[in-house]
Backbone of each chain as ProteinMPNN parsed JSONL, in Angstrom:
{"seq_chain_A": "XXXXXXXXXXXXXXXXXXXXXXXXXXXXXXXXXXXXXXXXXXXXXXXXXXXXXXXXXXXXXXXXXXXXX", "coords_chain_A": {"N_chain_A": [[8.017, 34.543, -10.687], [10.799, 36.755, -11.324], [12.516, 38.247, -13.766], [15.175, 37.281, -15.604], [18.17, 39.013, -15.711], [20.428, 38.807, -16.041], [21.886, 36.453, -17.116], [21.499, 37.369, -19.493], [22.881, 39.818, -19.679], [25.432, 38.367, -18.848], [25.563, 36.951, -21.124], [25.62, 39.039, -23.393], [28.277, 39.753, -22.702], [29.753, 38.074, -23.577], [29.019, 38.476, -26.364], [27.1, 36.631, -27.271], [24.213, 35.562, -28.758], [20.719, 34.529, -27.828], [19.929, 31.984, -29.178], [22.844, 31.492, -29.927], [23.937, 30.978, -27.209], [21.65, 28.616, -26.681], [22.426, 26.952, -28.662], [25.011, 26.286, -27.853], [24.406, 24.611, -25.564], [22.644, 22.729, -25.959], [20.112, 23.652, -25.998], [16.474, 24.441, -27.074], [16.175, 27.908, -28.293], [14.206, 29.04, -27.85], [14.067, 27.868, -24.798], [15.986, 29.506, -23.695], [14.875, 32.1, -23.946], [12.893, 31.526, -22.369], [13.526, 30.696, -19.811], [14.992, 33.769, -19.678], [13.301, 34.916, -19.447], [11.757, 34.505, -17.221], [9.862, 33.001, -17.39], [10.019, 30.119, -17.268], [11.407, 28.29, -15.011], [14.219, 26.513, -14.622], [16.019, 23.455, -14.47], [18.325, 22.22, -11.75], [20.466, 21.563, -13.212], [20.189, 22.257, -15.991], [20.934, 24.965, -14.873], [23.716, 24.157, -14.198], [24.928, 23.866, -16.768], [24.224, 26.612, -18.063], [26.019, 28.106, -16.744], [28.349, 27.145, -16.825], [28.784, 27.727, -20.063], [28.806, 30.139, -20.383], [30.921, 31.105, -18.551], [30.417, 31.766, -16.34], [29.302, 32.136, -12.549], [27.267, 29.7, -10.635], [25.927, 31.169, -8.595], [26.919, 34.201, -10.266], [24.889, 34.071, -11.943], [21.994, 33.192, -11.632], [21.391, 34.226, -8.19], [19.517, 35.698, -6.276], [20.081, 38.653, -5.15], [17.267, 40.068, -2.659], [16.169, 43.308, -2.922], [16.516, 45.546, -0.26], [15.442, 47.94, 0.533]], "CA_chain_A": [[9.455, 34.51, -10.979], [11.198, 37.557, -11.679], [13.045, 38.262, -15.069], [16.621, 36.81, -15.415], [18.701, 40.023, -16.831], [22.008, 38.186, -15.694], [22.405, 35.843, -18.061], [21.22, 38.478, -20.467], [24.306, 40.455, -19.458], [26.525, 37.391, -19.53], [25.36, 36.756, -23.084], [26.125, 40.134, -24.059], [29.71, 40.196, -22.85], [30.246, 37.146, -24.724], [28.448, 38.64, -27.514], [26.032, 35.652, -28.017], [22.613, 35.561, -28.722], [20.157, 33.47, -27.521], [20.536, 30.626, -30.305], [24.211, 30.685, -29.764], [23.976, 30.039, -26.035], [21.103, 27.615, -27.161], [23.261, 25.752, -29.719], [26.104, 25.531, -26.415], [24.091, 23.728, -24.05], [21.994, 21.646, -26.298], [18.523, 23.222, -25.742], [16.234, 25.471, -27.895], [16.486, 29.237, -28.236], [12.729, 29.38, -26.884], [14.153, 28.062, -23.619], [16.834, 30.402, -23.364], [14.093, 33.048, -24.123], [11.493, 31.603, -21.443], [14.454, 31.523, -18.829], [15.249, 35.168, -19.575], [12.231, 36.558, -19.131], [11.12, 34.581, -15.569], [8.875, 32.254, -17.109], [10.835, 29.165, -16.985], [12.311, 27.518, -13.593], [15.474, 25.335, -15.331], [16.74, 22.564, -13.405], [19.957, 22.428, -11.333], [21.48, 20.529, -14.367], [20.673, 23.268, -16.988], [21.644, 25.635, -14.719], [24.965, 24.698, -14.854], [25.496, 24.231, -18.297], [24.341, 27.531, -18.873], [26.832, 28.708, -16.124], [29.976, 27.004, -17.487], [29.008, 27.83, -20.956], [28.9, 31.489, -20.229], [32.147, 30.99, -17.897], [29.944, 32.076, -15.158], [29.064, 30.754, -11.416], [25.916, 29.654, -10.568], [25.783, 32.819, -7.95], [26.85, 35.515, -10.642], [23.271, 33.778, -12.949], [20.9, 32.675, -10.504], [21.408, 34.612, -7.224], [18.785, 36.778, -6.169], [19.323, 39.781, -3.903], [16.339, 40.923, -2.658], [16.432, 44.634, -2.571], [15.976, 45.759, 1.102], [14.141, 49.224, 0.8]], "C_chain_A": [[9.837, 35.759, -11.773], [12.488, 37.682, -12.951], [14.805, 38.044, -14.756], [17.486, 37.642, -16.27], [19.99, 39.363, -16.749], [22.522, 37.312, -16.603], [22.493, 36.859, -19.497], [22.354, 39.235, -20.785], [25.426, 39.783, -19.697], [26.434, 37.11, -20.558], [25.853, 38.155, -23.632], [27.465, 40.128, -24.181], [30.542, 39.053, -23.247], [29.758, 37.208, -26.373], [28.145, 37.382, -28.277], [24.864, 36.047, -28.118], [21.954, 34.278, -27.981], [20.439, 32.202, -28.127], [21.775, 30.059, -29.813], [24.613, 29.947, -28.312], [23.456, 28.643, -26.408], [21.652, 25.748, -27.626], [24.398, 25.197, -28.537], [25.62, 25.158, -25.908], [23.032, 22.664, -24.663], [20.535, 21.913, -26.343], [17.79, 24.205, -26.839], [16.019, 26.813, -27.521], [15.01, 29.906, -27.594], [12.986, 29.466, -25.212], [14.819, 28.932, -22.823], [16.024, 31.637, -23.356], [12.733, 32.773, -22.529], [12.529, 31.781, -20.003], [14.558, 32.943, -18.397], [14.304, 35.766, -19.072], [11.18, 35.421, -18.079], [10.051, 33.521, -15.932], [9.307, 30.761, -17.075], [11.771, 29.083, -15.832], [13.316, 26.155, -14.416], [15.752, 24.4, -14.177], [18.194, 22.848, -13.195], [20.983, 22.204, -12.443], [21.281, 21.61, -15.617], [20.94, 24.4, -16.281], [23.246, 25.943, -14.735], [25.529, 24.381, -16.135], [25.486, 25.503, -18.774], [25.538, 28.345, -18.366], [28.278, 28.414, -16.738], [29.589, 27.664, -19.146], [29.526, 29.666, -21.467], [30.22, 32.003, -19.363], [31.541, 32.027, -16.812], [29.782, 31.011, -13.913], [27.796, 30.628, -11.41], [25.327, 31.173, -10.147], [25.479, 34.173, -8.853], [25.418, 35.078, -11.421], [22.21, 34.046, -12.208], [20.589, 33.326, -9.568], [20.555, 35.462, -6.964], [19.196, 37.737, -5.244], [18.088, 40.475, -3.975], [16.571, 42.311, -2.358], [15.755, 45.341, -0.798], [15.689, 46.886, 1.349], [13.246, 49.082, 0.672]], "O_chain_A": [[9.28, 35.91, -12.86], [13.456, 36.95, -12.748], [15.462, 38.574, -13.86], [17.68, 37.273, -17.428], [20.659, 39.537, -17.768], [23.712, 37.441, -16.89], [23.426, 36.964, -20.293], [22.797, 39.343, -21.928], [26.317, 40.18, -20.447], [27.512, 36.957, -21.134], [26.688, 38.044, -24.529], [28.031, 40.369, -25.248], [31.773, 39.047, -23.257], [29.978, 36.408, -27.282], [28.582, 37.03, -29.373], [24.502, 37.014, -27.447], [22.559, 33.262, -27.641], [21.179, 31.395, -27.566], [22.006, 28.912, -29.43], [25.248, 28.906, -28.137], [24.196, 27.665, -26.506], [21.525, 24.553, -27.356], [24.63, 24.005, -28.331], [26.368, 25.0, -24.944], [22.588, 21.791, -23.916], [19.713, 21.031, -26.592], [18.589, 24.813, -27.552], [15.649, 26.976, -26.358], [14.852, 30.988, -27.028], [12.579, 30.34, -24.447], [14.543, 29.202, -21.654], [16.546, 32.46, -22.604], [12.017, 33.588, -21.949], [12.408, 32.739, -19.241], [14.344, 33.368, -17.262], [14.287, 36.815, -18.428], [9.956, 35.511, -18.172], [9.34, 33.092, -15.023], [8.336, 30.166, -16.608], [12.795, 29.761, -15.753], [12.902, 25.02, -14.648], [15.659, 24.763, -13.005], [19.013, 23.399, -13.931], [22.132, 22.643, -12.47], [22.306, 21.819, -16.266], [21.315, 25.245, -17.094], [23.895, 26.955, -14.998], [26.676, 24.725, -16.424], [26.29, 25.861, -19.635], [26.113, 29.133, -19.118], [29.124, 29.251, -17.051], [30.584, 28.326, -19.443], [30.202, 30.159, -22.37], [30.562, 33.182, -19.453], [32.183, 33.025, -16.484], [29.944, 29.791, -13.919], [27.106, 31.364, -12.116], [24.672, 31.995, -10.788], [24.563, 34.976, -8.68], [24.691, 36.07, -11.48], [21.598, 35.115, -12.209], [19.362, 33.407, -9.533], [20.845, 36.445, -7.646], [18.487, 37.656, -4.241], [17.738, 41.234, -4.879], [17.289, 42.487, -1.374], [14.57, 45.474, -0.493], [15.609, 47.105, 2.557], [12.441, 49.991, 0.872]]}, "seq_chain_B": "XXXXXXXXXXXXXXXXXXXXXXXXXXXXXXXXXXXXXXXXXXXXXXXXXXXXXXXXXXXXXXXXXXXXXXXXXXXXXXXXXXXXXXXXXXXXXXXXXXXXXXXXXXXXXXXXXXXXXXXXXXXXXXXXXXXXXXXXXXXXXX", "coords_chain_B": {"N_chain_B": [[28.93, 19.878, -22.64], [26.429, 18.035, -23.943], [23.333, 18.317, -23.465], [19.893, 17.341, -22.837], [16.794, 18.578, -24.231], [15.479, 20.271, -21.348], [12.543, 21.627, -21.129], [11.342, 21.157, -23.126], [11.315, 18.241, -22.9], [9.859, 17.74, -20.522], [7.713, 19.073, -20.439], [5.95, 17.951, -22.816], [6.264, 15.202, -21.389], [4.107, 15.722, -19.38], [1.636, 16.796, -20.992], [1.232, 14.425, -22.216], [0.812, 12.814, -19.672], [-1.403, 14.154, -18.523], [-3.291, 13.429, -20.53], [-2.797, 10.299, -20.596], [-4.125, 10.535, -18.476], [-6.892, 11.547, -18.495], [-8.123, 9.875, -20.666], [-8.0, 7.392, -18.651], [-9.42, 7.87, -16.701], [-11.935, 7.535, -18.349], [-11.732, 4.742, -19.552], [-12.356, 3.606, -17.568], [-15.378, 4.918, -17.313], [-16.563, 3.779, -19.125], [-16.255, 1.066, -18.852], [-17.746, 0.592, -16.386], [-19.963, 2.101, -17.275], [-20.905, 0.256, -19.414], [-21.197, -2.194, -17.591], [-22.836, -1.402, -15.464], [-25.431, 0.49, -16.21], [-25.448, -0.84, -19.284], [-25.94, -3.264, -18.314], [-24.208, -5.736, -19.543], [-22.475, -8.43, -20.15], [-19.321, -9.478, -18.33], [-17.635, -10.861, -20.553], [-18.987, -9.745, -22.796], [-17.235, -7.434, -22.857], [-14.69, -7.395, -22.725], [-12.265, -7.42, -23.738], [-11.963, -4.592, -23.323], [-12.436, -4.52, -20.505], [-10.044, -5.787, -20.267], [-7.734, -4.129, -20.992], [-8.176, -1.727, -19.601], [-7.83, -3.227, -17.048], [-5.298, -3.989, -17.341], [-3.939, -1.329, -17.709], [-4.469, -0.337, -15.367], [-2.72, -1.867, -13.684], [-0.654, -1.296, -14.604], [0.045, 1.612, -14.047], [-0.11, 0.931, -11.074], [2.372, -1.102, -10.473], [4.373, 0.178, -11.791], [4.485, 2.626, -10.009], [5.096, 1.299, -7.788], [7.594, -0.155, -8.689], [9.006, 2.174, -8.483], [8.937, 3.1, -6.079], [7.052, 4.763, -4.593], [4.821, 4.252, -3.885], [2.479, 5.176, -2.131], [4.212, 5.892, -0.112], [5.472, 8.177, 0.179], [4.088, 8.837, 2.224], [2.828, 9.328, 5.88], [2.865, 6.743, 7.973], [0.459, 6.433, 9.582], [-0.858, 7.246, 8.287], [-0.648, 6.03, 5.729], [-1.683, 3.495, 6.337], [-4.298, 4.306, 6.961], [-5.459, 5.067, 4.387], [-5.241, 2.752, 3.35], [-7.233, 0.982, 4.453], [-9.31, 2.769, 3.831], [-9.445, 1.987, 1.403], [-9.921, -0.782, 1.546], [-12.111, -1.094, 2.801], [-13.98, 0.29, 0.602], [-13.571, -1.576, -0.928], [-14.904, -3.454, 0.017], [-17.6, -2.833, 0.748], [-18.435, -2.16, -2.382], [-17.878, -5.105, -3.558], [-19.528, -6.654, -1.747], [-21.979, -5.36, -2.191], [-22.436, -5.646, -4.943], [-22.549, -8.135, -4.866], [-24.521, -9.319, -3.18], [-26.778, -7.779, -3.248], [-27.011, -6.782, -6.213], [-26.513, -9.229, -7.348], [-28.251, -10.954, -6.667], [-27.144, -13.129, -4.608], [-26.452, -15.398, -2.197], [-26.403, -14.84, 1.601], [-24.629, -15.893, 2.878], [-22.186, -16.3, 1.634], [-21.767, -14.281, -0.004], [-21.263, -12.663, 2.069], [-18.451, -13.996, 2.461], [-17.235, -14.053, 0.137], [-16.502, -11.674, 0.157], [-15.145, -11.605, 2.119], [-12.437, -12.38, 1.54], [-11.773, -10.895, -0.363], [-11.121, -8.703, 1.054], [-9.057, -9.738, 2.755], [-7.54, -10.39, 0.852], [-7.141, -8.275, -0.327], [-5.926, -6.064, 1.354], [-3.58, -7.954, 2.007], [-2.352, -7.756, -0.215], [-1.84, -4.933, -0.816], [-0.268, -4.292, 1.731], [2.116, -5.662, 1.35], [2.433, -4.143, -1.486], [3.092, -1.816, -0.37], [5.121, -1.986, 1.46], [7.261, -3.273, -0.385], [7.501, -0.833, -1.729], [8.175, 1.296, -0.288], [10.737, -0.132, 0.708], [12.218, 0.542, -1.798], [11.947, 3.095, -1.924], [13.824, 4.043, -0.152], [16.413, 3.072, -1.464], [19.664, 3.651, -2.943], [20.863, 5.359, -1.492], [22.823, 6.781, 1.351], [21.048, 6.315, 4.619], [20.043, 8.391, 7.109], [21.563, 8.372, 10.141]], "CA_chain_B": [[28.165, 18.959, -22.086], [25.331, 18.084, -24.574], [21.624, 17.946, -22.999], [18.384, 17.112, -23.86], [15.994, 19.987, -23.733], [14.495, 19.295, -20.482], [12.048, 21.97, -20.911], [10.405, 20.412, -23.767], [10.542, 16.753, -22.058], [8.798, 17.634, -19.165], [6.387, 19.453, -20.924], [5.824, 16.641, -23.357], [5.634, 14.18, -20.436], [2.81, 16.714, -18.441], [0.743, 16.685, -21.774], [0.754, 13.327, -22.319], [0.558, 12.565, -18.4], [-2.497, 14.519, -18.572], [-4.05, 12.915, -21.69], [-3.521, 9.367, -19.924], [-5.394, 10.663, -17.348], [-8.345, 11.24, -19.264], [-8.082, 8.398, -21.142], [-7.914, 6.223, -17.872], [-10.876, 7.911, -16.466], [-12.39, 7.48, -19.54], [-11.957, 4.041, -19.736], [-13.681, 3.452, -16.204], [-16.53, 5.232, -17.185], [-17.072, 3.442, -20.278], [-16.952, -0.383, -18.414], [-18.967, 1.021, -15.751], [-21.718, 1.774, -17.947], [-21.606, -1.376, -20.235], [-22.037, -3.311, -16.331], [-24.163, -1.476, -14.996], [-26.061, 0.79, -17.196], [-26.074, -1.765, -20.201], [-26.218, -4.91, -18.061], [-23.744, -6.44, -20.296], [-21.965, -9.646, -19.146], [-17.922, -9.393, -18.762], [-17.619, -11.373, -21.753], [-18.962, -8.815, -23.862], [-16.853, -6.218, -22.641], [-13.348, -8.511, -22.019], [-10.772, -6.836, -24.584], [-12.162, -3.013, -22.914], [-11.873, -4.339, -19.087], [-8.25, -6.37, -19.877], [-7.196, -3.102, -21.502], [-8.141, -1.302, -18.305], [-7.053, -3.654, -15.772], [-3.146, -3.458, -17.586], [-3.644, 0.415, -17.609], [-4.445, 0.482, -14.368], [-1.806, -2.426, -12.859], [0.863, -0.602, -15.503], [0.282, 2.302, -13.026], [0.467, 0.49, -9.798], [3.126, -1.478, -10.595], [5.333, 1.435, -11.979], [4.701, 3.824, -9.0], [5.636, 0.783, -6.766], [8.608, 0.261, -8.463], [9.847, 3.51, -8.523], [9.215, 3.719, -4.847], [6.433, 6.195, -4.917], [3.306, 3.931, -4.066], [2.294, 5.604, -0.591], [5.957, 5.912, 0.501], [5.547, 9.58, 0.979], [2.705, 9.186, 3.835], [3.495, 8.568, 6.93], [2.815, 5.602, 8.045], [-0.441, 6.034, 10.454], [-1.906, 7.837, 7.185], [-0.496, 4.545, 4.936], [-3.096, 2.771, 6.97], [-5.387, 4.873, 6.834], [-5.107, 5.187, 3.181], [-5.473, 1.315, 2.955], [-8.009, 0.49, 5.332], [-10.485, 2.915, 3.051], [-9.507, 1.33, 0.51], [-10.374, -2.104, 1.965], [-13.326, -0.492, 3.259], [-14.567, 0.228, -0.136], [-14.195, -2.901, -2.165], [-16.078, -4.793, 0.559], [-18.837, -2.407, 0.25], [-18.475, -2.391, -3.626], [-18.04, -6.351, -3.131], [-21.004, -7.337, -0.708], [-23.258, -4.454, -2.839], [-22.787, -5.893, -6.075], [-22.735, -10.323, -5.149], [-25.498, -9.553, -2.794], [-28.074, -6.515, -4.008], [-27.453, -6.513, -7.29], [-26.693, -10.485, -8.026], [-28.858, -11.638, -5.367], [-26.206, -14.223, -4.216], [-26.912, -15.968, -0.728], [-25.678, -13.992, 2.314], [-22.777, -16.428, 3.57], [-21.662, -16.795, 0.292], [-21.735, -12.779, -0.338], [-19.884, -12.314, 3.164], [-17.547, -15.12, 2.518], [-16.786, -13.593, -1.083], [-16.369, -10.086, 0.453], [-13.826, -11.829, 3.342], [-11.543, -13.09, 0.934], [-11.66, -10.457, -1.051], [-10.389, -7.796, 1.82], [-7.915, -9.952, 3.026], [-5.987, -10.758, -0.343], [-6.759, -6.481, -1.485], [-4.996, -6.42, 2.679], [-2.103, -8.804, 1.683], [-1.613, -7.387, -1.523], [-1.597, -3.657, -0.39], [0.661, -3.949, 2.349], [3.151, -6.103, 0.167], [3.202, -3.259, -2.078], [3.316, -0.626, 0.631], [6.59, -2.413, 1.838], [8.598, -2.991, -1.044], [7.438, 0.784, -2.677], [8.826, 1.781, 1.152], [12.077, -0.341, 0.447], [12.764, 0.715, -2.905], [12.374, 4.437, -1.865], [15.464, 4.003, 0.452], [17.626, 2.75, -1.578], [20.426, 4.901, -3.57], [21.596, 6.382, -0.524], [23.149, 6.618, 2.839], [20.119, 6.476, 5.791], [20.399, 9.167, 8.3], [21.971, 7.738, 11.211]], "C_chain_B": [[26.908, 19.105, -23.187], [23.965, 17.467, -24.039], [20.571, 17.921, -23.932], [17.489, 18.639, -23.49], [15.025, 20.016, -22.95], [12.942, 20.139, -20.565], [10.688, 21.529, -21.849], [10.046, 19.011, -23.287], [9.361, 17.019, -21.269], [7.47, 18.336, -19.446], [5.489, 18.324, -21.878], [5.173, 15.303, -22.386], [4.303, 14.788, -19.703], [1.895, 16.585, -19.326], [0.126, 15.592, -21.919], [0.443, 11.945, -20.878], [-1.023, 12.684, -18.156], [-3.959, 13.806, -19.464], [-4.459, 11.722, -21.187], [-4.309, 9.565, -18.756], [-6.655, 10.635, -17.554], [-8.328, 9.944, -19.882], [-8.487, 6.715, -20.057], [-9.325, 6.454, -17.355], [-11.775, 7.152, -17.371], [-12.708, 5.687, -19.799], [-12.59, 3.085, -18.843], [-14.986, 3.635, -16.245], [-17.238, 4.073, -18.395], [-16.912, 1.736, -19.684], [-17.568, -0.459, -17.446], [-20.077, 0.73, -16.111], [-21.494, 0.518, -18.419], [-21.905, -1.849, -18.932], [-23.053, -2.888, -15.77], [-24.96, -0.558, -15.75], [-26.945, -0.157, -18.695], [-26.423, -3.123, -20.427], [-25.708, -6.02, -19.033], [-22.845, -7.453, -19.353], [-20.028, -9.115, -19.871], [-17.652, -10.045, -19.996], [-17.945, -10.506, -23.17], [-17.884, -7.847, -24.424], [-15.306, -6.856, -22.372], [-12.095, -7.537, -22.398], [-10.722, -5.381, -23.63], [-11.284, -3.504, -21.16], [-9.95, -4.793, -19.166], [-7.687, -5.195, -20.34], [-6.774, -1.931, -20.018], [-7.614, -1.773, -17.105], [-5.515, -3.644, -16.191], [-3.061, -2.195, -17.511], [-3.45, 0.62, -16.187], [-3.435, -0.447, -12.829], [-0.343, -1.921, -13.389], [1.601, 0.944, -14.248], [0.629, 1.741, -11.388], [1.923, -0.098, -10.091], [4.908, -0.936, -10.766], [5.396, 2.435, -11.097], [5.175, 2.771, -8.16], [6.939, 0.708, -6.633], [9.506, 1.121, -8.222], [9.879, 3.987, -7.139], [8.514, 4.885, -4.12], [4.962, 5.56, -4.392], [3.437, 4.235, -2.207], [3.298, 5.796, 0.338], [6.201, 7.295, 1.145], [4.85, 10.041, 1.87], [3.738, 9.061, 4.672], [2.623, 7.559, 7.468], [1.18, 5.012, 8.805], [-1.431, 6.114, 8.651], [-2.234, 6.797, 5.936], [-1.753, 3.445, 5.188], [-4.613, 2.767, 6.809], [-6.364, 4.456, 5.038], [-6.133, 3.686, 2.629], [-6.355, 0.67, 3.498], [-9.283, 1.035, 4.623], [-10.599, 2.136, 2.276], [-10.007, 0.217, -0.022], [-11.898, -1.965, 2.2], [-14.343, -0.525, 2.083], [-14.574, -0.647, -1.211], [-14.679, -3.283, -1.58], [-16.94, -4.013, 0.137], [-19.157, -2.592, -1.383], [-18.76, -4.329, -3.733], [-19.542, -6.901, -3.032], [-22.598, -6.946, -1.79], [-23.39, -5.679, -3.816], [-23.149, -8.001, -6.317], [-24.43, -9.908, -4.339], [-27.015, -8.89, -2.886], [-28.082, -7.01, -5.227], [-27.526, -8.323, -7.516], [-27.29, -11.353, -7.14], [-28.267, -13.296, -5.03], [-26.442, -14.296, -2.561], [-25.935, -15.218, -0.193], [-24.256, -14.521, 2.784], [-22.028, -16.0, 2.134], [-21.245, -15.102, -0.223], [-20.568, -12.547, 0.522], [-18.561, -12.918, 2.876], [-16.852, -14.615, 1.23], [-15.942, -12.563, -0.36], [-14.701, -10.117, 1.877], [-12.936, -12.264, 2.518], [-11.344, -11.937, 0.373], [-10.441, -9.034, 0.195], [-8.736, -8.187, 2.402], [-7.032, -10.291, 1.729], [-5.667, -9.213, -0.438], [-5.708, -6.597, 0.29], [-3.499, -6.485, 2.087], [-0.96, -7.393, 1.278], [-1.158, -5.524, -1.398], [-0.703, -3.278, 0.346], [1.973, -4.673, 1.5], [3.806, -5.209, -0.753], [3.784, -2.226, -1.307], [4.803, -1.056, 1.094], [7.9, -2.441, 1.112], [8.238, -2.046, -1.502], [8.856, 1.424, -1.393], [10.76, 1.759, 0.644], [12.72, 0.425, -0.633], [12.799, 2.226, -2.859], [13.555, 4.384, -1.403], [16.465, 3.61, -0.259], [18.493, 3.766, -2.578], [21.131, 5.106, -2.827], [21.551, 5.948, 0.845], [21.932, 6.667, 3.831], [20.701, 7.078, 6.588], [20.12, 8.212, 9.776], [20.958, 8.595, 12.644]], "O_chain_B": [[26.401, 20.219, -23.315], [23.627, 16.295, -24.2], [20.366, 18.245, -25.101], [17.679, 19.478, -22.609], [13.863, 19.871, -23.332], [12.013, 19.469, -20.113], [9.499, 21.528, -21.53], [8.894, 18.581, -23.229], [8.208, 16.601, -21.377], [6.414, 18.197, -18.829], [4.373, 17.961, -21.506], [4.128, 14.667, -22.52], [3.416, 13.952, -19.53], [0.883, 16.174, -18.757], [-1.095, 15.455, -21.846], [0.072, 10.774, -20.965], [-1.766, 11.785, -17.761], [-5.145, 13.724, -19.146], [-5.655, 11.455, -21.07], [-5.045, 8.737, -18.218], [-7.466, 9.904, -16.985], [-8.628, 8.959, -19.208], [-8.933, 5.61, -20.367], [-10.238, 5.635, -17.449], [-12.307, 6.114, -16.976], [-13.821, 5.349, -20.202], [-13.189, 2.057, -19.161], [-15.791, 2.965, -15.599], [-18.406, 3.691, -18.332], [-17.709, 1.038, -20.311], [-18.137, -1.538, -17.282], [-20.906, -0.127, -15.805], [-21.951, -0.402, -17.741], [-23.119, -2.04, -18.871], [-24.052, -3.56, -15.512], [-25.61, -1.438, -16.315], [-28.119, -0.225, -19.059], [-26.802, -3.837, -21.355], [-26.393, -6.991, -19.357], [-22.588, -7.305, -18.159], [-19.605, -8.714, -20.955], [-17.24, -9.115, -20.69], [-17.363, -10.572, -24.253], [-17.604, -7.506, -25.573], [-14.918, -6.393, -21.3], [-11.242, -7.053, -21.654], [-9.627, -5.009, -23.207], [-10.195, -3.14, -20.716], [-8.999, -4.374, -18.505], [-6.564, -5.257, -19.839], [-5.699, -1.514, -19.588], [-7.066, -1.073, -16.253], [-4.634, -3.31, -15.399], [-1.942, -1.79, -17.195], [-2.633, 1.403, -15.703], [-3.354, -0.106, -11.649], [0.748, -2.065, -12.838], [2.725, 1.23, -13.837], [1.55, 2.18, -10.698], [2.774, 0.755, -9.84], [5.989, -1.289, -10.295], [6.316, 3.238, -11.253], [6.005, 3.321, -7.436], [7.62, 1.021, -5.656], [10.644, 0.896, -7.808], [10.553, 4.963, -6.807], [9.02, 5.702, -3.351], [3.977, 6.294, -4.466], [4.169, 3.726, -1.358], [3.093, 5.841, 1.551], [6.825, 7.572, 2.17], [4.813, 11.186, 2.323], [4.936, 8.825, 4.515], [1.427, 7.76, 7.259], [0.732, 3.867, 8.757], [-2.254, 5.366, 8.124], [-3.293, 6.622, 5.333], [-2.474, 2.823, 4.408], [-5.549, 1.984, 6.649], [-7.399, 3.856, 4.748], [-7.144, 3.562, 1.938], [-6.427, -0.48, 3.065], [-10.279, 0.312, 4.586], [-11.626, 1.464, 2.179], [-10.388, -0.041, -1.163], [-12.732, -2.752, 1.752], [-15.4, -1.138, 2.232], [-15.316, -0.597, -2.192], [-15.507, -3.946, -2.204], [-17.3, -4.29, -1.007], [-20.192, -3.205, -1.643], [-19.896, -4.727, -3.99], [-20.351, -7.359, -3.839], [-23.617, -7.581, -2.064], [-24.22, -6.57, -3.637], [-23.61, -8.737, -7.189], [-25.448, -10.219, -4.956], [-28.095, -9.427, -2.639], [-29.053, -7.7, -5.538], [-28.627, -8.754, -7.86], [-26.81, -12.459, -6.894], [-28.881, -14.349, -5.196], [-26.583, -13.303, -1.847], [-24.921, -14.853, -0.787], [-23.199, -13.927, 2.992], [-21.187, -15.102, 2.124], [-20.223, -14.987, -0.901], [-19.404, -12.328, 0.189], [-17.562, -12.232, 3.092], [-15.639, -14.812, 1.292], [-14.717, -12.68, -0.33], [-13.841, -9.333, 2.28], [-12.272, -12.938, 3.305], [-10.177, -11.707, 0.686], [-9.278, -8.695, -0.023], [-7.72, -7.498, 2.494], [-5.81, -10.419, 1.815], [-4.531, -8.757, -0.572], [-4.717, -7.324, 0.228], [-2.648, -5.637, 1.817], [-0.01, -6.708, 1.658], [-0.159, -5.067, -1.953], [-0.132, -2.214, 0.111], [2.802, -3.887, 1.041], [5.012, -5.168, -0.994], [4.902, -1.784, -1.572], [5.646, -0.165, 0.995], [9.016, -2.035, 1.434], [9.01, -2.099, -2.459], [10.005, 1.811, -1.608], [11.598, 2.626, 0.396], [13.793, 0.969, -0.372], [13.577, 2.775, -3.639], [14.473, 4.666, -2.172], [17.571, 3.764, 0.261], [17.863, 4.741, -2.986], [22.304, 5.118, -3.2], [20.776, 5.184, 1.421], [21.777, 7.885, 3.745], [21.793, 6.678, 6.991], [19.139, 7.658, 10.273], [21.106, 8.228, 13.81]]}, "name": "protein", "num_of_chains": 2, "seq": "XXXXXXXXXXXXXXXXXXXXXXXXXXXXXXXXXXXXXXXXXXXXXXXXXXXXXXXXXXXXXXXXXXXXXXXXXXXXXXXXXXXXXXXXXXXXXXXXXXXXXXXXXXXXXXXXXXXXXXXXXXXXXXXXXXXXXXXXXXXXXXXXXXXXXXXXXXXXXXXXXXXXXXXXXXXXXXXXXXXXXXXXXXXXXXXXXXXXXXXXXXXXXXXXXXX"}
């Protein structure tokens, strides 16, 4: 599983941190940390909490394009 | 929306999933030996096996209800499944009334026929309602 910079980015331009997402969706700042960095698979159900909390879609979080070169 | 932190549950449940696993082994091996190793009589050993036989009907019972006891075979393999199964308490059966407790041969067979057809019964019984109780929730594809 490849590293999740997207939320990373959506946290930025809400200028949260990990914690503060954390503290919005109910879970600890570890998971928001094992998410980010690919080693955590979340379920459908914390995916979208983290999506509404960030006033994102699932798509702009989650979505992978694979790069085709 | 306030959640639980599923990442710690499920890790939590996997640890201690794991643990009863050992533990269950564990408690097989250990009335094993006392029967046959330390040739102790059930009576010795009563509180250990009733401990084990609720551990290990806590599990059947709970994968049946949940709809999970062989539900995800298909159905030749269900058979299959259950027919070893049958297969190996008679042998376990027959071995232990007629080798080890040198119990007369009808009387061994005759144990060992009763014994296949109730584990039988009782296997497909569960196999049926686990079956049912998977389906339900939801619409069946027409």
């Amino acid at each position: 599983m490849s590293k999740n910079l997207k939320i990373k980015v959506a946290r930025a331009e809400k200028d949260w941190t990990q914690d503060d997402l954390a503290k919005a969706i109910g879970v600890t700042r570890q998971t928001i940390g094992l998410i980010e960095a690919g080693k955590y698979n979340p379920t459908i159900k914390l995916c979208l909490s983290i999506a509404k909390a960030l006033g994102k879609t699932l798509d702009d979080l989650f979505w992978e394009v694979k790069d085709e070169n | 929306m306030r959640i639980e932190d599923e990442r710690i549950l499920t890790e939590k449940k996997a640890i201690n999933s794991k643990i009863l696993g050992y533990v269950y082994m564990a408690l097989w091996l250990v009335v094993l030996h006392r029967q046959f190793i330390l040739k102790q009589t059930l009576t010795d050993y009563l509180d250990l096996f009733l401990i084990t036989l609720g551990v290990s009907m806590a599990l059947v019972i709970g994968s049946v209800k949940k709809g999970l006891y062989l539900s995800y075979r298909s159905e030749k393999q269900q058979k299959i499944n259950i027919m070893i199964g049958a297969l190996v308490a008679a042998v376990m059966m027959f071995s232990i009334n007629y080798c080890m407790n040198a119990e007369d041969l009808g009387d061994a067979i005759l144990s060992t026929l009763v014994l296949v057809v109730c584990f039988l019964v009782a296997q497909f019984a569960m196999v049926h309602y686990s079956r049912k109780k998977s389906n339900e929730g939801f619409d069946e594809e027409e």
